[in-house]
VEXBAKOL-55118 format. One record per residue (C-alpha): residue in three letters; x, y, z. Coordinates in steps of 0.05 Angstrom, whole numbers, padded with zeros to 5 digits, always signed. Layout:
N
ALAXYZ;...
REM end
This chain:
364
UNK+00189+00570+00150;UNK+00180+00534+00083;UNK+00116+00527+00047;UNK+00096+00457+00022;UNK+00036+00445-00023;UNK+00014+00379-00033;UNK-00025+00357-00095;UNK-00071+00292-00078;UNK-00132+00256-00110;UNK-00171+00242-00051;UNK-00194+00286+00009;UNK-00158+00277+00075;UNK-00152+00222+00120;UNK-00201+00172+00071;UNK-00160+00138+00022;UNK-00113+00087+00061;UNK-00066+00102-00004;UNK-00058+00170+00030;UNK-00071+00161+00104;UNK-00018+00102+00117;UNK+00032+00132+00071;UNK+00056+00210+00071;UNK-00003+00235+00104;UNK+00017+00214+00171;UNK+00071+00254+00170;UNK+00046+00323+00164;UNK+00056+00338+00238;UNK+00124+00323+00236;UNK+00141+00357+00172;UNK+00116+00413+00213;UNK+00154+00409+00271;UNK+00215+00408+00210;UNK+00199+00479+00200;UNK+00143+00463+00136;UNK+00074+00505+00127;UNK+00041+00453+00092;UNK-00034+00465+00054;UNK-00063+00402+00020;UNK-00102+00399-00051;UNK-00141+00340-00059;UNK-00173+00339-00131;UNK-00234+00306-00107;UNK-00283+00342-00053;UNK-00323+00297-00004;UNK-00375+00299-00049;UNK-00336+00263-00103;UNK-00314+00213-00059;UNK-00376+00197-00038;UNK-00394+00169-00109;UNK-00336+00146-00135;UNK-00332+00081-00122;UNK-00406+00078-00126;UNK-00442+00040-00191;UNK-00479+00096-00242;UNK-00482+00173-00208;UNK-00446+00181-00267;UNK-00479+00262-00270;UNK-00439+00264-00192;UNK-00384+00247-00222;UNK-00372+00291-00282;UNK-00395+00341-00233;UNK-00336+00328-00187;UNK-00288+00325-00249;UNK-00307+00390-00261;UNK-00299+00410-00198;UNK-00233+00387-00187;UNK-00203+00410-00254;UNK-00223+00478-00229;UNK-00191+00466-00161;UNK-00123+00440-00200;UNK-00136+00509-00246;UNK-00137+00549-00172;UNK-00076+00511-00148;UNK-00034+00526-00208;UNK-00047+00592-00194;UNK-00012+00596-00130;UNK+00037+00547-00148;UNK+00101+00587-00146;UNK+00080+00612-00075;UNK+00109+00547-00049;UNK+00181+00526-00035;UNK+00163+00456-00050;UNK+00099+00414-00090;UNK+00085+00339-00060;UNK+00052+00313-00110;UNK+00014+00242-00112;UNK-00005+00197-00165;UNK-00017+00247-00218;UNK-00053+00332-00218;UNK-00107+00318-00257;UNK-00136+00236-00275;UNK-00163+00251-00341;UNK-00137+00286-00410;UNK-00073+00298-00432;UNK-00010+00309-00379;UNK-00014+00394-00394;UNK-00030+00395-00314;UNK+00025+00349-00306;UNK+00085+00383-00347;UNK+00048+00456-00324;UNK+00068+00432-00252;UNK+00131+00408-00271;UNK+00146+00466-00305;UNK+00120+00519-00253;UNK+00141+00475-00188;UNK+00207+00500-00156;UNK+00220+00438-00129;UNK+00178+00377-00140;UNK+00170+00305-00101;UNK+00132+00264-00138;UNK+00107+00198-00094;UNK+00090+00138-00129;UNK+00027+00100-00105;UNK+00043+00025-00106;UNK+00010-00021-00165;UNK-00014+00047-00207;UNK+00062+00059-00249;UNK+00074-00010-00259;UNK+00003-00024-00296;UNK+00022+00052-00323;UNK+00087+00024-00355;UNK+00071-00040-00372;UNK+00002-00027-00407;UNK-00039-00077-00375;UNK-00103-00057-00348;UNK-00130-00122-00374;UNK-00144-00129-00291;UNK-00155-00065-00268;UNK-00232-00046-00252;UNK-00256+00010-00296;UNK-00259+00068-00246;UNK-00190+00046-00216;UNK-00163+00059-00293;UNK-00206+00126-00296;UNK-00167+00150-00234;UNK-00094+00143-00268;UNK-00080+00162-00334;UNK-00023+00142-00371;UNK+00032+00190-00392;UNK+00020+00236-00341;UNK+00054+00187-00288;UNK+00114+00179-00331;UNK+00118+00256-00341;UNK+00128+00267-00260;UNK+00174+00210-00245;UNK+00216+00234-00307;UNK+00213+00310-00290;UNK+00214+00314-00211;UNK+00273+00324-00170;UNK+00255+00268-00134;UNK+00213+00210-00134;UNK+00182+00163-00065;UNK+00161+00095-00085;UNK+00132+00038-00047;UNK+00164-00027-00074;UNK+00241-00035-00095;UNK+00214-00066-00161;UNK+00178-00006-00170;UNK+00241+00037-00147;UNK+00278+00011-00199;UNK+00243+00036-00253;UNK+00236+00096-00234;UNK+00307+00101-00234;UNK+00311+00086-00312;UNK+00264+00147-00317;UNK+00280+00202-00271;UNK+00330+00249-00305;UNK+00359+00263-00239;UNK+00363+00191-00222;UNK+00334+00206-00152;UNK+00292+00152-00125;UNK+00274+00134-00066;UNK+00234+00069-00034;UNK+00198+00087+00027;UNK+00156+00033+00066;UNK+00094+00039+00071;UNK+00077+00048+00156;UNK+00026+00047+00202;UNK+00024+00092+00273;UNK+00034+00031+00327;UNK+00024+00066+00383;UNK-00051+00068+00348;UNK-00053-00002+00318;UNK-00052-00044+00377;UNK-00061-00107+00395;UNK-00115-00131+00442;UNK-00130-00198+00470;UNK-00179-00239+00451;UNK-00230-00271+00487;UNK-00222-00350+00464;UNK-00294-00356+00455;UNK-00343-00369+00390;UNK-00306-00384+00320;UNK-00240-00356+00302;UNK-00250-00295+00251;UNK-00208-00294+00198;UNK-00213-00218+00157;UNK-00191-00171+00099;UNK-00196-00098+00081;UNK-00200-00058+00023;UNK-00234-00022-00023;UNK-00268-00029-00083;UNK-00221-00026-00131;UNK-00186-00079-00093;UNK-00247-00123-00084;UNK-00214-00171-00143;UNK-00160-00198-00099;UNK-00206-00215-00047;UNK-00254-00257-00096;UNK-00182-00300-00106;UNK-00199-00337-00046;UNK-00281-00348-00051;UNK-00264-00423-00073;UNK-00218-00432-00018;UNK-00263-00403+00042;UNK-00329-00430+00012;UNK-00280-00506+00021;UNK-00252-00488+00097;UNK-00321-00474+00118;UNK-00343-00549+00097;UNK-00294-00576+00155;UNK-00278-00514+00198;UNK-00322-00463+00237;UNK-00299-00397+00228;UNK-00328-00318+00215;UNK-00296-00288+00153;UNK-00296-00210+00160;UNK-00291-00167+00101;UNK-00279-00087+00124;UNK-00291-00033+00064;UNK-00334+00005+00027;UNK-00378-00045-00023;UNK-00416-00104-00011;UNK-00406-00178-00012;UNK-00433-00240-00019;UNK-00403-00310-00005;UNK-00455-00365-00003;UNK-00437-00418+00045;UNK-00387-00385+00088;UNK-00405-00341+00158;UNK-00402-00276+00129;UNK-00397-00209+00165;UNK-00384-00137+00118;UNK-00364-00077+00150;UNK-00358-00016+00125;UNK-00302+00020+00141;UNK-00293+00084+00181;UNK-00244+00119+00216;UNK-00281+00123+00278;UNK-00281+00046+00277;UNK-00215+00026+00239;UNK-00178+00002+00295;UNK-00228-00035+00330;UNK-00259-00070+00276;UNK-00184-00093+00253;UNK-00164-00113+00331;UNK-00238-00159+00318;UNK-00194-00208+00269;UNK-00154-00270+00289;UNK-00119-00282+00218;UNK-00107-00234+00161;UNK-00106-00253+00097;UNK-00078-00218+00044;UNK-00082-00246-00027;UNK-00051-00227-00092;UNK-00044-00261-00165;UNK+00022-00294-00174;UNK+00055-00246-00241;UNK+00095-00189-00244;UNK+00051-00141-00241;UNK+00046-00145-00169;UNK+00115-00128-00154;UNK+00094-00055-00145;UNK+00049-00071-00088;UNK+00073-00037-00022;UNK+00048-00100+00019;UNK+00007-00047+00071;UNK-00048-00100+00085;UNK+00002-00143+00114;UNK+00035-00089+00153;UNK-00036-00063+00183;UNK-00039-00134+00210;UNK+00026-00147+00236;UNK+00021-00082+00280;UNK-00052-00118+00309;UNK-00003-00178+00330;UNK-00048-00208+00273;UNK-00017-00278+00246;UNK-00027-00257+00173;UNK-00027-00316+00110;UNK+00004-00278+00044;UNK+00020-00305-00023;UNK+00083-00308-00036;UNK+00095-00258-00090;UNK+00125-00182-00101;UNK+00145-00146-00030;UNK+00108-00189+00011;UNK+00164-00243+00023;UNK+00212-00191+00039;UNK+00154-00162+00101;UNK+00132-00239+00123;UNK+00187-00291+00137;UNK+00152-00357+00129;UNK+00137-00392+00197;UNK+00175-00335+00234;UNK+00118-00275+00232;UNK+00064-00307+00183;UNK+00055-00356+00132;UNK+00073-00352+00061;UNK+00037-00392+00009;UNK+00020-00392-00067;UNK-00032-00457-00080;UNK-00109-00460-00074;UNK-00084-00512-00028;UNK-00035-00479+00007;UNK-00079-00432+00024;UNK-00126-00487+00063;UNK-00073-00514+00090;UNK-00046-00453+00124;UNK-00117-00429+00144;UNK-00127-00499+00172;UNK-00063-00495+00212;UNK-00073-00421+00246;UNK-00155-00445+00259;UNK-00134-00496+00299;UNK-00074-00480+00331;UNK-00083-00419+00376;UNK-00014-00428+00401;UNK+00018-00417+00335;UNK-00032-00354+00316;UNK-00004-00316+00384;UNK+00071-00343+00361;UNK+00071-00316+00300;UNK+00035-00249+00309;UNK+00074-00232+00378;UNK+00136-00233+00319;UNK+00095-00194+00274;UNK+00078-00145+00318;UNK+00146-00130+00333;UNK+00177-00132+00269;UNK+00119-00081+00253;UNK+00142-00037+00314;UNK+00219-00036+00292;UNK+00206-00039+00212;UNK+00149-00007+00192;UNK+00123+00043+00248;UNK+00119+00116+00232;UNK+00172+00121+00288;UNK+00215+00079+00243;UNK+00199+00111+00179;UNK+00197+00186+00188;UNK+00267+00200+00188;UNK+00265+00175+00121;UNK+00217+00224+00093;UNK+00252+00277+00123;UNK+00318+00262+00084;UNK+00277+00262+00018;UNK+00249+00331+00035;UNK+00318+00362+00059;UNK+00351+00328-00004;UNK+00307+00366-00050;UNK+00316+00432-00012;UNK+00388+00429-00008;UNK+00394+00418+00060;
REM end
């Protein structure tokens, strides 16, 4: 048996960053013969606030708290045959946690979260909200994609600069997944308006606000019910608004609730890091999902075959339009989506590749 540590920011099985990506995978990394114990930096109690306005005393609180959690992990560090480590060890201060784990680590993954290395190396957090640039850091990023033996990323953009970095030139891009025997499609009743929805968080709550303008228009000549799932509030005068907030208890039923997913991004480059998971969650719900055209997303939709691509304000309308009235074409497209989500992006589909990482950097 080999002992795995993983080093995380967030508790587990909260943080979709965590839950749709490696964290599914424990139970088969055990069944590979892995002893695995997890390190999240943040406690509940942290996470509770986080993404909360003010409790800023809870929050320095749970900074302290986690630095002396990262001071107890070091500790045992060189227990383990392996460190997973995700995003960075410690958010704040300089990277001595970082090059202290790279130093102490006998072997060390380091997994790349999707937008957070690109703004990293390309200096612009002019976009990013405030506690979203709290939770990264700078160097320290660049320290563990230089230094580990091998680094998972999310986006081939994003793959390929790691891969000017990493000393051993050992990079891999891994999908981001969902389980599809757990995201499942259900049918729909054909009753009341259709309900067009989004998740996210937060710190993500900016992309969303891209397409007030265009709902606030389609609700002038179209009835629909625009459901927003995560963990803030929202307003959007005009428009038939219904806020969720998410759980896991509820995830998949209040995502099998949605007709068409949207999932909006700015058209620039610093997008090409983003792993395209929204789109993904909704193609394994058989959901008919409108994207902008941008990054990793044309490579997961195929316009007119599993979803609709688009770029315009409107575009956007005019694809929205479309799906609203055509239920024909919203069961076309996401019966396509749903399987390309089965074959492409399942955890069935993606494990093995994991697995190779791990048995690359243990020399099997």
């Amino acid at each position: 048996m080999r002992r795995l540590l993983v080093l995380c920011p967030f508790p587990e099985n909260v943080a979709a960053g965590q839950r749709l990506k490696y964290e599914q995978y424990f139970d088969d990394w055990r069944r590979d013969g892995y002893i695995i114990d997890v390190a999240p930096y943040m406690d509940r109690a942290m996470w509770d606030v986080i993404y909360t306005r003010g409790n800023m005393l809870a929050k320095a609180a749970g900074v302290v708290r986690g630095h002396f959690r990262r001071l107890w992990a070091l500790r045992r560090i060189r227990r383990y045959d392996l460190v997973y480590a995700f995003m960075w060890v410690t958010p704040l201060g300089t990277t001595l946690f970082e090059r202290l784990t790279a130093a102490m680590a006998r072997r060390l993954i380091f997994d790349v979260e999707d937008n957070v290395i690109l703004d990293t190396l390309s200096g612009n957090h002019g976009r990013v909200n405030p506690i979203t640039r709290f939770l990264r850091g700078t160097a320290k990023s660049r320290h563990l994609i230089r230094t580990a033996d091998h680094v998972v990323t999310s986006s081939p953009a994003l793959n390929d600069l790691c891969l000017a970095i990493n000393e051993k030139r050992a990079c891999t891009y891994i999908s981001s997944s969902v389980d599809t025997d757990r995201f499942v499609p259900v049918e729909h009743p054909g009753e009341g308006p259709v309900t067009i929805g989004w998740t996210g968080t937060f710190s993500t709550r900016i992309y969303l606000d891209l397409l007030r303008s265009v709902f606030q228009t389609l609700a002038k000549t179209r009835d629909f019910k625009l459901r927003v799932i995560g963990n803030f509030d929202y307003a959007l005068p005009g428009v038939d608004l219904e806020v969720i907030r998410w759980t896991v208890e509820r995830e998949v039923a209040d995502l099998q609730g949605i007709d068409i997913g949207v999932y909006p991004l700015p058209v620039d480059e610093w997008v090409t890091g983003k792993s395209g998971l929204k789109a993904i969650q909704y193609m394994a719900f058989g959901i008919p999902t409108v994207a902008t055209n941008v990054g990793t997303t044309p490579l997961i939709i195929r316009d007119g075959e599993n979803g609709l691509l688009v770029r315009t304000e409107g575009e956007w309308l005019e694809a929205l339009t479309k799906l609203i009235d055509d239920p024909g074409l919203r069961r076309r497209l996401g019966e396509q989506a749903r399987r390309d989500a089965v074959a492409k992006y399942s955890t069935k589909a993606i494990a093995a590749e994991y697995r190779q990482v791990l048995a690359s950097v243990m020399g099997r």
